[in-house]
N, C-alpha and C positions, 0 to 999 in steps of 0.2 A: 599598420592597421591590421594586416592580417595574422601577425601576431598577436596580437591584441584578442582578436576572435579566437583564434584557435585556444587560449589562454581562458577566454568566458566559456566559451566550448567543454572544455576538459573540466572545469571546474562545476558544472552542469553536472557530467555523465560522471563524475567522480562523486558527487553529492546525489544522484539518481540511485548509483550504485550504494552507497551507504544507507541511504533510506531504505531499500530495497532487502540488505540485511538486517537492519534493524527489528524489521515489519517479520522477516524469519525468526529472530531471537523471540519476538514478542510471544511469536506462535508458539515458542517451546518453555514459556518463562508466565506468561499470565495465567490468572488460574482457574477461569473457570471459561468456556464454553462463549457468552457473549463479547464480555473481553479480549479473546482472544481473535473473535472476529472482527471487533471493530479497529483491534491494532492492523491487522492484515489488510482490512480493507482501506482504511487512511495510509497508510506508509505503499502498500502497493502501487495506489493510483496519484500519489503525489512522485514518490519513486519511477516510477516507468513514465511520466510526463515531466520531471528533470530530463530522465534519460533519453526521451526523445529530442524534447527542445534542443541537447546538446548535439545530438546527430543531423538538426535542421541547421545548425550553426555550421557544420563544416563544409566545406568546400565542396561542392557533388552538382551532378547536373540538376535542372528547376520541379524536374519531376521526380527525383526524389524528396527533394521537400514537401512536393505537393503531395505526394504517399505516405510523407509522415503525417502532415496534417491531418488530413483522412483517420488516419490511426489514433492519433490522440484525441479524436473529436468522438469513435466509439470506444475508446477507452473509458475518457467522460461520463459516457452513457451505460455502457455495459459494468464496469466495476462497480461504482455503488452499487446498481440494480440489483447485480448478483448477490452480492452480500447480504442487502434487503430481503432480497427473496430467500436466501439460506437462514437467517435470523428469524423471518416471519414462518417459517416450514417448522422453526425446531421447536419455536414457540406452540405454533398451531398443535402439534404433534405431540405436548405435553412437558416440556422442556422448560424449567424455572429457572429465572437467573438465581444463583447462589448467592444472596445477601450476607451470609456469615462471614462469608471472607475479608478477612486483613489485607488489603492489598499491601500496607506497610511493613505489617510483621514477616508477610508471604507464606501465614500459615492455614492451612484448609482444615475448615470443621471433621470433628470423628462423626463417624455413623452414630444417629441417635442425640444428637446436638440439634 
């Protein structure tokens, strides 16, 4: 059985950690401004609540789980928000989503398009 866990364990923090880069590549591959936040903000907060769940899974005394819990519960809360609140500031602030773009083709409008 306790193979078994450590086995769901790893397979967690190993799929946390690939969401995690994923959510990086997104950063540096999508192309404009609002897409790029929403890749980071989904793969972030799915990513580091794999990676926690997996760290709840291992073998540790009771209050370290109950410190993770804690943690993933303002994870929850604080990641969207933030994203929210960064996406509504850029908006406010004059910031258009770029409709032109391809996401397919991956090509971005010239100036004056």
């Amino acid at each position: 059985m306790a193979m078994l866990l450590d086995l769901v364990s790893w397979v967690l923090i190993v799929s946390g950690a690939l969401f995690c880069v994923i959510g990086a590549l997104g950063l540096l591959r999508l192309p404009e401004f609002y897409a790029r936040m929403h890749g980071a903000g989904v793969t972030d907060t799915l990513g580091v609540a794999l990676l926690l769940i997996g760290l709840m899974l291992e073998p540790a005394h009771w209050t370290v789980t109950v410190k993770l819990v804690v943690l993933l519960c303002l994870l929850y809360i604080t990641s969207p928000t933030a994203a929210h609140a960064l996406i509504h500031a850029a908006h406010a602030s004059g910031l258009r989503p770029d409709l032109a773009v391809d996401p397919a083709a991956g090509d971005r409008p010239q100036d004056g398009e």
